[in-house]
C-alpha positions in Angstrom: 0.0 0.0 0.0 1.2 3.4 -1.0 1.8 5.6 2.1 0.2 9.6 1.2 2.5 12.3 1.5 3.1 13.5 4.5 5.7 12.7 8.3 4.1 9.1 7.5 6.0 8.9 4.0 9.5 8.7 6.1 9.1 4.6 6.6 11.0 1.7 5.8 9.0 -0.8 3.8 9.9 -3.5 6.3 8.2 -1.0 8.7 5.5 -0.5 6.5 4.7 -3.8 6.2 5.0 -4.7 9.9 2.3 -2.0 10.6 -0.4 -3.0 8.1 -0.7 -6.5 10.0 -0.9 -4.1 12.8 -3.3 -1.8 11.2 -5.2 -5.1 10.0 -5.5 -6.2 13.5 -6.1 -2.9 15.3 -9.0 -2.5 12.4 -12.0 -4.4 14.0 -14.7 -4.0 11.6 -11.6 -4.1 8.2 -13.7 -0.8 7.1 -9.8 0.8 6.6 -10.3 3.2 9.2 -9.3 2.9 12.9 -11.8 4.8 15.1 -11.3 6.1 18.4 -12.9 2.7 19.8 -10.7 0.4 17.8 -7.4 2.8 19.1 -8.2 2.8 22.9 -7.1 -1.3 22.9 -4.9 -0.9 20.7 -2.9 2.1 21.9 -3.1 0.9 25.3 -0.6 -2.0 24.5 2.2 0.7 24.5 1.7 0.9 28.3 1.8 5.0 27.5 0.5 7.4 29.7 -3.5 8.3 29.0 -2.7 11.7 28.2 0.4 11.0 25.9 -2.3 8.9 23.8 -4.6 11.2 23.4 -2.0 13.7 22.7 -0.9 11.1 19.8 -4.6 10.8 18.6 -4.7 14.6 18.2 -1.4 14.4 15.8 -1.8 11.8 13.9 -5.4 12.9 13.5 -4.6 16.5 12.4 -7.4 17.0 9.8 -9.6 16.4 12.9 -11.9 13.5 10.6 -12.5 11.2 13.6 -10.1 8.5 12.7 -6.6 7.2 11.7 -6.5 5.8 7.6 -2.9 3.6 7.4 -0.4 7.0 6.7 -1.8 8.5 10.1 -1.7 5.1 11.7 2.3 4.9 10.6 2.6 8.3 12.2 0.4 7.2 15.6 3.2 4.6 15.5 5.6 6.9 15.2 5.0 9.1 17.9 4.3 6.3 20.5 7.7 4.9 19.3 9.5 8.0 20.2 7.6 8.5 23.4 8.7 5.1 24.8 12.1 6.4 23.8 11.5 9.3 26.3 11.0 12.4 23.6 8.0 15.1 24.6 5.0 14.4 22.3 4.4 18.0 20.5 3.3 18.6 17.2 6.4 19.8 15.8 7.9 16.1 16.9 8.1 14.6 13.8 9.2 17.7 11.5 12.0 18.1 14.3 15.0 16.2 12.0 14.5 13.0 13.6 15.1 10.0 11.2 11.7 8.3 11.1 12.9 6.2 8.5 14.5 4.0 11.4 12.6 4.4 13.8 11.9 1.3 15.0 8.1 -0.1 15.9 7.0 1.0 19.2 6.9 -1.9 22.1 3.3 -3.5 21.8 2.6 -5.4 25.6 0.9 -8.8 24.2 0.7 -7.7 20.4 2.9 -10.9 19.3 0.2 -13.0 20.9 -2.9 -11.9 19.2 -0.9 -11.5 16.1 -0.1 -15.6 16.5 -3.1 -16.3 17.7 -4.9 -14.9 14.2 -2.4 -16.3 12.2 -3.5 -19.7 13.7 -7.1 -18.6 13.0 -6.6 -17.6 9.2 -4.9 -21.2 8.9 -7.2 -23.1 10.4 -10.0 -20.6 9.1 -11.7 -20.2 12.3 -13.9 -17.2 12.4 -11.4 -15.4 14.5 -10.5 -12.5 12.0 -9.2 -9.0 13.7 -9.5 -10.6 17.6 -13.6 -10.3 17.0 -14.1 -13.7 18.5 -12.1 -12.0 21.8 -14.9 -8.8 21.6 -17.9 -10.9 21.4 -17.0 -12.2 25.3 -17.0 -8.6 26.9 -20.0 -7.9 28.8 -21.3 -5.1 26.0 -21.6 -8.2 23.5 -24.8 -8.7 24.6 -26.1 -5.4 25.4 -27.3 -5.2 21.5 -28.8 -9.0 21.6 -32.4 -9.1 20.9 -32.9 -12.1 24.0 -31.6 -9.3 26.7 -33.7 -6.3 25.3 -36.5 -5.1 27.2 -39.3 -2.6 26.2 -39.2 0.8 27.8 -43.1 1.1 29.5 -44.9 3.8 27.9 -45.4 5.1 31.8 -41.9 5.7 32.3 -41.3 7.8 29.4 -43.2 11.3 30.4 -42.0 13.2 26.7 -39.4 12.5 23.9 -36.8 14.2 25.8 -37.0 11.9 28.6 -37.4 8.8 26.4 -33.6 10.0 24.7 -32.2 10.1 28.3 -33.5 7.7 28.9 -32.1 5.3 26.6 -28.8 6.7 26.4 -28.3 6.4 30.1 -29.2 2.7 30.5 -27.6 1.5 26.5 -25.1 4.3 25.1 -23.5 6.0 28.2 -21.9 2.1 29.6 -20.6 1.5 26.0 -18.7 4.9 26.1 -17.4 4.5 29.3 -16.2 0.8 28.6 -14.7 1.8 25.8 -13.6 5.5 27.0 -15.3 7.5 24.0 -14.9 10.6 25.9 -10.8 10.1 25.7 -10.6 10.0 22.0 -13.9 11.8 20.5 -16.3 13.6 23.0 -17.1 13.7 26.6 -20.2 11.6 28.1 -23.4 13.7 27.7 -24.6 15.0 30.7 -28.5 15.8 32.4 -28.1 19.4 31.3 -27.3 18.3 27.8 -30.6 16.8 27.6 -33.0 19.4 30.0 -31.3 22.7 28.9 -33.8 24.7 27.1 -32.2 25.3 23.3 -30.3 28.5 22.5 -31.1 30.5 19.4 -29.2 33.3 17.5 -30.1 35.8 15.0 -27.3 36.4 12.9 -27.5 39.8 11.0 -25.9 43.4 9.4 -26.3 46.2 12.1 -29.8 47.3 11.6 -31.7 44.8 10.4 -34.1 43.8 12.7 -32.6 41.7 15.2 -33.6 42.9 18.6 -37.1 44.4 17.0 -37.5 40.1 16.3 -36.7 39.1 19.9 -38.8 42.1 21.1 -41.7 40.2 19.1 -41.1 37.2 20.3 -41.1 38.3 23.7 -43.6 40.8 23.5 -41.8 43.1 26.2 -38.7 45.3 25.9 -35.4 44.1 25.3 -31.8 46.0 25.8 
């Protein structure tokens, strides 16, 4: 695979090729993108610091799209490399003159493993492809299954507000924490999120109307 232009175009070939079994693995659903859920297992292999990852994630993700194609993988790489080598993770980093050519692959705790074990798999060809078979026993396996899934009473749900809260309380809020979404994307959603009343603004030239709107609206006088 071609690597684009960019820090992630300094890479060996015997590099590059070690990382797209990595990128393979670390690349649950083989869509070509790692997300921020497919990272936060991955990363955590390098035994790095929380912060230095997400500080790695905001790098190697500069065009801010929400996840890592294979050149900003290389460069995720990279920069965890360099910070098990004891270097300041910065966004200047890799434009700094360091030869990343030779940098070697950063120190993966129990990557050899599950790279053996799905080797093993694709021989054998057990259903086992990118450690899914290892997902499907965590407790949020079955928090989608059709068996476990309960209907929300029509009594406990007072408007369509409440219902949304509702739900992502008791079905989206435990996947995010189990799989830290606020470390890598947004944080958790919160009450107010849900019962603030929604902000509007008028957008408009000096003159136009504005406050003689909102004076309408409110039918009383407005500063």
């Amino acid at each position: 695979m071609e690597i684009a232009p960019g820090p992630s175009g300094s890479c060996s070939k015997e590099h590059q090729q070690i990382y797209q079994e990595w990128f393979n693995l670390a690349d649950l659903d083989g869509d070509g993108r790692i997300t921020g859920n497919d990272a936060i297992k991955f990363f955590g292999m390098s035994n790095l610091p929380r912060q230095d990852l997400k500080q790695v994630w905001a790098i190697a993700d500069s065009k801010r799209q929400g996840f890592l194609g294979f050149g900003e993988f290389i460069t995720a790489m990279q920069l965890m490399s360099l910070a098990q080598a004891g270097h300041a993770i910065t966004s200047d980093l890799l434009s700094s003159g360091i030869d990343l050519e030779n940098v070697n692959p950063p120190a993966m705790d129990g990557l050899d493993a599950l790279l053996a074990k799905k080797r093993r798999s694709q021989k054998t060809n057990e259903p086992d492809t990118n450690g899914s078979s290892h997902l499907q026993q965590l407790p949020s396996a079955s928090w989608f299954s059709s068996k476990s899934s309960k209907k929300v009473p029509l009594s406990s749900v007072t408007s369509i507000i409440d219902g949304l809260k509702r739900l992502y309380i008791q079905k989206l809020k435990p996947l995010e924490v189990t799989y830290r979404f606020n470390d890598f994307v947004s944080p958790l959603l919160t009450n107010s999120d849900f019962d603030a009343k929604p902000m509007v603004m008028l957008l408009g030239q000096y003159s136009t109307g504005k406050t003689t709107f909102i004076k309408h609206l409110l039918k009383s006088s407005y500063p």
